[in-house]
C-alpha positions as CSV (number, residue, x, y, z in Angstrom):
1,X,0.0,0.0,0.0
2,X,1.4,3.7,-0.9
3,X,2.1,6.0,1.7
4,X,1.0,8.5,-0.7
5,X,-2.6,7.5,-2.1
6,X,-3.5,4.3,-0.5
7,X,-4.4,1.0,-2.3
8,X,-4.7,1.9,-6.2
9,X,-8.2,1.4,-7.5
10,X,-9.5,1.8,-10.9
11,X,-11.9,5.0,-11.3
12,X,-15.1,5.2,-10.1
13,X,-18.1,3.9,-12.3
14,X,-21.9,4.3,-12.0
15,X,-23.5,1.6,-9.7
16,X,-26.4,0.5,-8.8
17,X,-26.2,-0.5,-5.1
18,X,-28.1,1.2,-2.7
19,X,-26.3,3.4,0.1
20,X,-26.2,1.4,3.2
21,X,-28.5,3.4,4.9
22,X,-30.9,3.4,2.0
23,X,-34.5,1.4,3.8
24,X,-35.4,4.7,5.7
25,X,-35.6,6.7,2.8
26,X,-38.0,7.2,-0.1
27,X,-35.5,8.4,-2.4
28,X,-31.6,8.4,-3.2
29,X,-29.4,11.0,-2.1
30,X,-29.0,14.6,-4.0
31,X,-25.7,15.3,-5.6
32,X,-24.5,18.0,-3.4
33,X,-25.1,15.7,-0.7
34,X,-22.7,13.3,-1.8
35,X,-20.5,15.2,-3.0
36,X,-19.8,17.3,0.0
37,X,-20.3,14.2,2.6
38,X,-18.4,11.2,0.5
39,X,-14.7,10.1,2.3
40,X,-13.6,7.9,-0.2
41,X,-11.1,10.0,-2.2
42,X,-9.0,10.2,1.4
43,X,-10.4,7.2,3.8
44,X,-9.3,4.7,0.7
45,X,-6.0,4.2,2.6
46,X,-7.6,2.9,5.5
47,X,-8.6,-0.3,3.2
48,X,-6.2,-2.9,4.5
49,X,-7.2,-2.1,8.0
50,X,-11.0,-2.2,7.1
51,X,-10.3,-5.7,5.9
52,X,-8.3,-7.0,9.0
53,X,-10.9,-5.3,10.9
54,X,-13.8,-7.3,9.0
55,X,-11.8,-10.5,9.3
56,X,-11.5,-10.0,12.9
57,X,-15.2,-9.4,13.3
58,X,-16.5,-12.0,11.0
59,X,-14.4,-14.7,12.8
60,X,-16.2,-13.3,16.3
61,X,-19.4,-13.5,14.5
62,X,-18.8,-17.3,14.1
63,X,-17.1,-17.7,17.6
64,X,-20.6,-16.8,19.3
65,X,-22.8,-18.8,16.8
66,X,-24.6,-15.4,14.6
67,X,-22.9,-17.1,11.3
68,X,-22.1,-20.6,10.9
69,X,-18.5,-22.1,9.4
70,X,-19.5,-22.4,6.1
71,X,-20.7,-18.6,5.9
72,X,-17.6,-17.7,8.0
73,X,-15.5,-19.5,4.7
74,X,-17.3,-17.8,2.6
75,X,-17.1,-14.4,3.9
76,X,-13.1,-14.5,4.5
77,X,-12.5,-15.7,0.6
78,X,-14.6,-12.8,-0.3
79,X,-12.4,-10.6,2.1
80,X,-8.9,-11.9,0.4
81,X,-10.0,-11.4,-3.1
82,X,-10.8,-7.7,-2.6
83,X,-7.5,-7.5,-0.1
84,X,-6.0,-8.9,-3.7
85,X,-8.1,-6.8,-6.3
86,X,-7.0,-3.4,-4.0
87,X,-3.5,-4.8,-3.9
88,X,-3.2,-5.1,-7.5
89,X,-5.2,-2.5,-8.8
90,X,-8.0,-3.9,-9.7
91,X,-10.8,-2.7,-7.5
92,X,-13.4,-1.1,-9.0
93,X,-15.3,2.1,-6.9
94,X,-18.7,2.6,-7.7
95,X,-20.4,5.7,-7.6
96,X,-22.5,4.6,-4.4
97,X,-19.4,4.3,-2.6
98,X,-19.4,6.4,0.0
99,X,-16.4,5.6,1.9
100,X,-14.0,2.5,2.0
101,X,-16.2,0.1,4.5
102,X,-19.4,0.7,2.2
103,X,-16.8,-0.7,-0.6
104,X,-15.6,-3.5,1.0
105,X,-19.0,-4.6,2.2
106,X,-20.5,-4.0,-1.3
107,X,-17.9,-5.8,-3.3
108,X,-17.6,-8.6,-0.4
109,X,-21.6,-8.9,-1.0
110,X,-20.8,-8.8,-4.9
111,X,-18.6,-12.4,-4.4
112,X,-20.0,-14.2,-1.5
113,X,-23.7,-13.6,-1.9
114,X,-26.0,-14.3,1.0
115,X,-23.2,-14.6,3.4
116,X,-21.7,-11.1,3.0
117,X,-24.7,-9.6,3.6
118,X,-24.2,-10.5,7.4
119,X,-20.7,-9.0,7.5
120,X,-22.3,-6.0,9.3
121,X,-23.9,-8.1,11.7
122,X,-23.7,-6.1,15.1
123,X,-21.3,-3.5,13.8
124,X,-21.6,0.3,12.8
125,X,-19.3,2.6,10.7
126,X,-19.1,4.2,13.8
127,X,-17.2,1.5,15.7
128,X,-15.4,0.4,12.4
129,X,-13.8,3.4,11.6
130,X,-12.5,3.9,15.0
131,X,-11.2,0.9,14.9
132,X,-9.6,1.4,11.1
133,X,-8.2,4.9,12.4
134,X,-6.7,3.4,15.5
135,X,-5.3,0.6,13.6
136,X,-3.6,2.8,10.9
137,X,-2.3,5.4,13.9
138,X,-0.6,2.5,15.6
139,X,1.1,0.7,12.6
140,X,2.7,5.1,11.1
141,X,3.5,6.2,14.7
142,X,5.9,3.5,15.0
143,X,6.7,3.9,10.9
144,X,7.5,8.0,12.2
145,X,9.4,6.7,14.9
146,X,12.0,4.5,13.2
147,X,12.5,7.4,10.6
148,X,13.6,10.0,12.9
149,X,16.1,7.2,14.7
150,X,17.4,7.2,11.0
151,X,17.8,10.8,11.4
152,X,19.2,10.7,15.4
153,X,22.2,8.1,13.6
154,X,23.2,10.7,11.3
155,X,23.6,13.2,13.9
156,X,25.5,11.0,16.0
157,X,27.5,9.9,12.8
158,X,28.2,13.7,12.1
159,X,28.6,14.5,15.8
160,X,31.5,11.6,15.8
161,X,32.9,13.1,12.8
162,X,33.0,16.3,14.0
163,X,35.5,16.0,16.3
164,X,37.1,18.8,18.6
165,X,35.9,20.7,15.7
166,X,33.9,24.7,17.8
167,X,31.1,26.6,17.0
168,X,29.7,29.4,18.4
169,X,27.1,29.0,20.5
170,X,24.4,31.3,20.2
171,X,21.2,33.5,22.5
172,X,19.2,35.8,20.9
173,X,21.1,34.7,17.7
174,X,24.3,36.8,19.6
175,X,27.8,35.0,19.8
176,X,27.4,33.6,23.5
177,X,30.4,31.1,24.3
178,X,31.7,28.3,21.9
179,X,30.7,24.8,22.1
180,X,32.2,21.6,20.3
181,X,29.9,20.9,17.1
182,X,29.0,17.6,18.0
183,X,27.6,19.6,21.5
184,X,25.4,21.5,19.1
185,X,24.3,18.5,16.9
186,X,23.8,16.6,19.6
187,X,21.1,18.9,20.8
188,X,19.2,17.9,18.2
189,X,19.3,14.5,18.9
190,X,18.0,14.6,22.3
191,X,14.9,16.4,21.1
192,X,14.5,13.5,18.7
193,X,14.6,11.1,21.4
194,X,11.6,13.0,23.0
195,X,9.9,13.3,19.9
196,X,10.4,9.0,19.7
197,X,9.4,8.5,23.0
198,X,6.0,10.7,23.0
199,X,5.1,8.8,19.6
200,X,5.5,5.4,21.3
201,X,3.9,6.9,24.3
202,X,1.0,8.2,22.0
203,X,0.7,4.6,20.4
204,X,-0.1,3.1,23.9
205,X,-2.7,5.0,24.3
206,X,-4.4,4.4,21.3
207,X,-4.3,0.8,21.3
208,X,-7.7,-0.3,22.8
209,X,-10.0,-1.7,20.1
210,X,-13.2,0.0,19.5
211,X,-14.8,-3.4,17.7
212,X,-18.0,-4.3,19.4
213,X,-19.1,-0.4,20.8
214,X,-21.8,-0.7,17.5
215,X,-23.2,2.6,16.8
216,X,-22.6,4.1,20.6
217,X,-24.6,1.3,22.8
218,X,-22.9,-1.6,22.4
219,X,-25.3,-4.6,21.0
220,X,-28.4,-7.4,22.0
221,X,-25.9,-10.0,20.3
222,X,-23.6,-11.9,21.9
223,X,-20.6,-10.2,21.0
224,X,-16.9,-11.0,22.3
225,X,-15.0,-7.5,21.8
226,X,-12.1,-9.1,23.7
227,X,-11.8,-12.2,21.0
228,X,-11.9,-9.2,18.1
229,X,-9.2,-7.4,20.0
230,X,-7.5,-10.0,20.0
231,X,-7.5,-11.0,16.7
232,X,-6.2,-7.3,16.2
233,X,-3.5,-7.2,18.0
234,X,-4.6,-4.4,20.6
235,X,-4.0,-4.5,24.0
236,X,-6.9,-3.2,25.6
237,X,-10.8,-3.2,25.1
238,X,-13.2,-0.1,25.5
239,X,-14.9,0.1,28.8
240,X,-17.8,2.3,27.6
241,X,-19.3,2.1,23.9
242,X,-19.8,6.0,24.0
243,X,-16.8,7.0,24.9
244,X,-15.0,4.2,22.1
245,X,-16.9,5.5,19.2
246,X,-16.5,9.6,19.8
247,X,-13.2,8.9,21.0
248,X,-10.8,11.4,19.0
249,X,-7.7,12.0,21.4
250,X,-5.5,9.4,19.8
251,X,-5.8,11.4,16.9
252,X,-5.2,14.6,18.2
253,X,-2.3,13.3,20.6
254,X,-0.6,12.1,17.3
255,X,-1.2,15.1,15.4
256,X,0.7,16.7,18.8
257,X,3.7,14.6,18.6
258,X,3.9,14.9,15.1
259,X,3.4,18.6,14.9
260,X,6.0,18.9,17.3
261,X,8.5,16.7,15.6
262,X,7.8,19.2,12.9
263,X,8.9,22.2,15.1
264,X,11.9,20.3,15.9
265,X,12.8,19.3,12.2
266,X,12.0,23.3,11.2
267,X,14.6,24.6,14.5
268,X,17.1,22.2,12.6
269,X,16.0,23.8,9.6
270,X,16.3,27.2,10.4
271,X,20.2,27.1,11.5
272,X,20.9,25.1,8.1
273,X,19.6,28.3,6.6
274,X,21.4,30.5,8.9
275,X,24.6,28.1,8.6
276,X,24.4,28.0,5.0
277,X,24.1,31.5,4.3
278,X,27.5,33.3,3.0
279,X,26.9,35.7,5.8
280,X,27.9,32.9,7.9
281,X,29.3,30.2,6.0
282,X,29.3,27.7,8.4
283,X,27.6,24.9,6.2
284,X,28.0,24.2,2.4
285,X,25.1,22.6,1.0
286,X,25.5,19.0,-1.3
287,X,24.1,20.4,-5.2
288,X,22.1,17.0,-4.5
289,X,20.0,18.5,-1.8
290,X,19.9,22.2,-2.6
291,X,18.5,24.2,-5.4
292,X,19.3,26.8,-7.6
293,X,18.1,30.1,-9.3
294,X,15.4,30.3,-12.5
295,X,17.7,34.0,-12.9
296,X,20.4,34.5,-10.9
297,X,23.2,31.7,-11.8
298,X,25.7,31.9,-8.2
299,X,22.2,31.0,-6.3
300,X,22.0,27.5,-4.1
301,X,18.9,27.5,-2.0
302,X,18.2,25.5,0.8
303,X,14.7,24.6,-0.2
304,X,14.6,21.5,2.2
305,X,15.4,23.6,4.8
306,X,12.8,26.1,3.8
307,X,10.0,23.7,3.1
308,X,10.4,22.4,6.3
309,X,9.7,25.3,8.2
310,X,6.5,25.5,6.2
311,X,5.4,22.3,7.1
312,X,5.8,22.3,10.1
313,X,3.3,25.8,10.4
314,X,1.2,23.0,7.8
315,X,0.9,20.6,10.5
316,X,0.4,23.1,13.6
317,X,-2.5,24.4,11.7
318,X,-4.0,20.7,11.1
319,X,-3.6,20.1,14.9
320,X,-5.2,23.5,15.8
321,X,-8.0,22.9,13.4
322,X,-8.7,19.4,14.5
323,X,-8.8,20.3,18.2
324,X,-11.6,23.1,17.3
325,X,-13.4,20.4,15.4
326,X,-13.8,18.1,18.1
327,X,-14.4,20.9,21.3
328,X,-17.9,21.2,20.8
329,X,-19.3,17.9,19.6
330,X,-21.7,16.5,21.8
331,X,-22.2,12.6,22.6
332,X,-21.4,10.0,21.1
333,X,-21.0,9.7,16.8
334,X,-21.3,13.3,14.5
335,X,-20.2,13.5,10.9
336,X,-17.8,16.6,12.0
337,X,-15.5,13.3,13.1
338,X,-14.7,12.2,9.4
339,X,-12.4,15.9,9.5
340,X,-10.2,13.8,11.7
341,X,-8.7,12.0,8.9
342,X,-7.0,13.8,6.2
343,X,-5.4,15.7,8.6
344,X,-3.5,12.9,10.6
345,X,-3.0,11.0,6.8
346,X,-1.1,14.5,5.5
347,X,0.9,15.1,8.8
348,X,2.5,11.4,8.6
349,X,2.7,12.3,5.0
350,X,4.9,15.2,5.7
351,X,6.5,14.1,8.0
352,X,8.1,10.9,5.9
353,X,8.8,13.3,3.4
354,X,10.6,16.0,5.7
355,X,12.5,13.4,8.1
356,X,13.9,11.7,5.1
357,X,15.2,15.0,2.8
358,X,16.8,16.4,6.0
359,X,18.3,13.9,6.9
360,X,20.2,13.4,3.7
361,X,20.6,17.3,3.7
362,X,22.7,16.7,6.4
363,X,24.4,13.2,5.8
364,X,25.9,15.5,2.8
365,X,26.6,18.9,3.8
366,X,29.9,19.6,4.5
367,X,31.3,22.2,7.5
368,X,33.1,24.8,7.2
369,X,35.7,24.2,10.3
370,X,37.5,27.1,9.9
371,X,34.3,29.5,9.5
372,X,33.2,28.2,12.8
373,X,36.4,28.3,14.8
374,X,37.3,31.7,13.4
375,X,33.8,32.6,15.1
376,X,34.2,30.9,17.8
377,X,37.9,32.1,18.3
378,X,36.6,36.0,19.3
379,X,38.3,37.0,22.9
380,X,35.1,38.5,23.7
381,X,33.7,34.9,23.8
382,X,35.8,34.0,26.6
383,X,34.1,36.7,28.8
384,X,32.2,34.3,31.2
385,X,35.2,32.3,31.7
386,X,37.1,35.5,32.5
387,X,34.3,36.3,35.3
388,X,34.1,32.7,36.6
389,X,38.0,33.0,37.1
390,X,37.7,35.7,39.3
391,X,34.8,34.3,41.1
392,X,37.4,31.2,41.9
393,X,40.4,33.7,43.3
394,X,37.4,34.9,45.7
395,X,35.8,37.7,43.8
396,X,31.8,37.7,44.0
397,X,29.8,36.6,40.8
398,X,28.1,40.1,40.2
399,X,31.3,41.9,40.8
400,X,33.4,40.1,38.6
401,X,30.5,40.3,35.6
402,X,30.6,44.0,36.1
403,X,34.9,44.1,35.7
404,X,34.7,42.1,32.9
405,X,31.4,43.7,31.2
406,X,33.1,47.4,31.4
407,X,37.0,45.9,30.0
408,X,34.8,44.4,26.9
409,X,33.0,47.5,26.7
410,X,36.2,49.8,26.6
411,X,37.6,47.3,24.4
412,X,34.8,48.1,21.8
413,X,34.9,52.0,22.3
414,X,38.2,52.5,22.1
415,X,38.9,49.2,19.8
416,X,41.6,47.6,22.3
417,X,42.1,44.1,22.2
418,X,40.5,42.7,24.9
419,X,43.3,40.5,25.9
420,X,45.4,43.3,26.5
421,X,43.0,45.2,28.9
422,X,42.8,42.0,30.4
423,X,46.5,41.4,30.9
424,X,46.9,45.1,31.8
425,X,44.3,44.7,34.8
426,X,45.6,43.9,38.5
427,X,42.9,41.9,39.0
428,X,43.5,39.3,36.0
429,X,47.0,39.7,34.7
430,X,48.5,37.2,32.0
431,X,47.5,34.4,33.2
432,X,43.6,35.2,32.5
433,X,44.8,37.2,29.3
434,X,45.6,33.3,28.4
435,X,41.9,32.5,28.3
436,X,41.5,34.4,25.4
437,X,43.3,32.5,23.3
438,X,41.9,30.8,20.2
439,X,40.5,27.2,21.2
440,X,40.7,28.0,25.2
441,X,37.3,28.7,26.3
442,X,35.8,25.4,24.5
443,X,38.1,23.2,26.5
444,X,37.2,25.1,30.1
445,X,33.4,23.4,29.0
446,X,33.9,20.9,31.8
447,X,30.8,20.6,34.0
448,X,28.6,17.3,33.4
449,X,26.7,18.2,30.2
450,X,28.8,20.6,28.9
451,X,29.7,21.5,25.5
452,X,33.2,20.4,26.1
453,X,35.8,17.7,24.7
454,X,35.5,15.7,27.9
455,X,31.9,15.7,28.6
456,X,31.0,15.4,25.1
457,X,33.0,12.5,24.8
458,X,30.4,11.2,27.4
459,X,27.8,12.2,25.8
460,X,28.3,10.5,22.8
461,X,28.4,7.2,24.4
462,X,25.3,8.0,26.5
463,X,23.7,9.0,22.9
464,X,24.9,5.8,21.1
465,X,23.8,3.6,24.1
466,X,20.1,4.9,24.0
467,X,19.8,5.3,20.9
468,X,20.5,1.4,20.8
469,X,17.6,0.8,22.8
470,X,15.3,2.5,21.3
471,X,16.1,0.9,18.8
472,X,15.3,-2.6,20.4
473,X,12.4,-0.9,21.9
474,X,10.9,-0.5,18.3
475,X,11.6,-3.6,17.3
476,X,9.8,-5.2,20.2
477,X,7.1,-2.7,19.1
């Protein structure tokens, strides 16, 4: 099945089979109508998780005696020739198709006669599509999670290759103190691990099977939701058949995690923009994963970078619009609920997409080593360390930050070198002057965490050894 569009299907046709809901009415529904209420176009993908969810529930059907074997057969054949005809792109969609279970049920009817008219026995598209929706959410979360651990080991591969190589570190986008690279890339990596863990966390949650809620008051048959869940793989079973089928907050906590794994992938994005302008010059973009200029020939764009951003406001605005969807609907089943689905199917979307173009945009970038440690090399970098040196011969915090806040501010005015103000002063002398020297102040980096050779070094071990089991994690997933 395509990420992208779902199982291929041949183009609608004209039918003649009655909308499922078709005995109450005296006649068929206007044009408009369908038109503006039909999910098929988008709920299409869903079909291989309508399927296992029929299977599931004809085979509980037959458990508690409501169809015998022989119908049970005959229904399940029908169910793996359409899972075939979708899979090879063969399924025809009539024009009374109103969403993918009225397809599956109307072709399944088509093949096994009799029989498949009791695949709906004690079920509701209300139930079904909750369980379809949670059944797709907890097969892409985990999809979502293993790309961005492809994403964490390139950051870790970088970060390794990186070295002692020093960047500036930034606030308020102002040269602040210098940091190893790998510190920087690193940062991004733990914010990855977040983003992993909230999508598994997220998945948890969303694994209780719907099956057996019916419309939104459970059933007079002898139904066995804990056999269906069973057969589905989820872990848990609803405890009250309103709540199961108006049940949205797996789908807005996915649309969370996934909006802000966007934010995350667009802060990354935004320094690679930054990084790779000539202004700074601290990243040099592969032609692979750049762009150029329709006019002006010296141009290479960072488009990835660019389009990521966007997306990212894409998804924010899906999760914002979904959460206003679904604060005012009363108890248990509305239509509004069929807006949960396009935008959950175009965040994962975008996501894939983004995760695996940034992360090749920065398998192949090159840095600029000495851009950044030409930065980084400023004396006036090495200001904090010049305070925190007084502060161990004795002097107060707030007294020191003052000394050494007015020598870089004469050093400006009256465009002195800083290190010779500092080696000039009584107070500091050569021995502080020292600190100024290129490559100093990223090796004073020393407590635990810090941006430092030593304690990076640390870190990268501590990185490598959980991102090693998350990665079992996902596999026991």
């Amino acid at each position: 099945m395509s990420n992208e569009q779902g199982p291929s299907m041949a183009g609608s046709a004209a039918g003649s089979a009655a909308p499922l809901w078709h005995g109450r009415f005296d006649q068929g529904p206007a044009d408009e109508l369908w038109a503006f209420t039909v999910s098929l176009p988008f709920d299409r993908r869903l079909a291989m998780d309508d399927i296992a969810g029929s299977r599931a529930h004809v085979k509980g059907l037959a458990r508690v005696g409501l169809i015998s074997a022989a119908e049970e057969a005959a229904v399940l054949d029908a169910l793996d020739h359409v899972e075939r005809e979708m899979a090879g792109g063969s399924f025809t969609v009539l024009g009374t198709d109103e969403d993918i279970h009225t397809a599956v049920e109307r072709r399944v009817t088509e093949l096994a006669g009799p029989p498949g008219a009791k695949l709906h026995t004690g079920r509701s598209r209300n139930d079904q599509i909750a369980t379809d929706m949670r059944l797709y959410t907890k097969r892409e979360l985990v999809d979502v999670a293993r790309r961005v651990t492809v994403l964490q080991r390139t950051l870790l591969n970088r970060s390794k290759e990186a070295g002692e190589t020093y960047v500036p570190g930034y606030t308020h986008l102002q040269r602040a103190q210098p940091v190893l690279l790998a510190h920087h890339l690193l940062a991004h990596g733990w914010a990855l691990f977040r983003d992993v863990d909230r999508l598994l966390d997220c998945r948890r949650r969303a694994d209780v099977s719907p099956l057996g809620a019916g419309a939104l008051a459970g059933s007079s048959l002898p139904l066995d939701p804990r056999f269906t869940a069973n057969e589905l793989d989820f872990a848990r079973v609803f405890d009250n058949s309103l709540d199961a089928v108006s049940d949205r907050d797996f789908v807005a906590e996915a649309l969370f995690c996934c909006t802000l794994l966007a934010v995350h992938l667009s802060r990354i994005a935004e320094e690679v923009v930054i990084w790779s302008s000539e202004e700074v010059g601290f990243l040099r973009l592969d032609d692979r994963y750049s762009t150029g200029s329709s006019m002006m020939p010296q141009k290479k764009n960072p488009d990835i970078a660019e389009l990521t951003r966007a997306k990212a406001a894409r998804l924010i605005g899906h999760l914002t619009g979904l959460l206003a969807m679904l604060k005012g609907l009363p108890l248990a089943y509305n239509r509004d609920l069929q807006e949960d689905k396009e935008p959950l199917f175009d965040a994962v979307d975008q996501l894939k997409l983004a995760l695996s173009a940034m992360n090749g945009l920065l398998e192949t970038s090159r840095f600029d080593r000495k851009r950044m440690e030409a930065a980084a090399d400023s004396p006036y970098l090495a200001a904090t360390d010049l305070a925190e040196w007084l502060v161990q011969a004795g002097t107060p915090f707030r007294d020191a930050h003052a000394l050494v806040g007015s020598l870089v501010r004469d050093s400006l005015e009256r465009n002195v070198p800083l290190p010779e103000l500092v080696a000039a002063h009584p107070a500091l002398g050569d021995a502080a002057a020292a600190l100024c020297a290129p490559g100093q102040a990223v090796q004073r980096r020393t407590s635990p965490g810090a941006g430092g050779p030593e304690q990076v070094a640390k870190q990268l071990a501590k990185f490598q050894k959980q991102l090693d089991a998350t990665l079992t994690r996902l596999q026991d997933t």
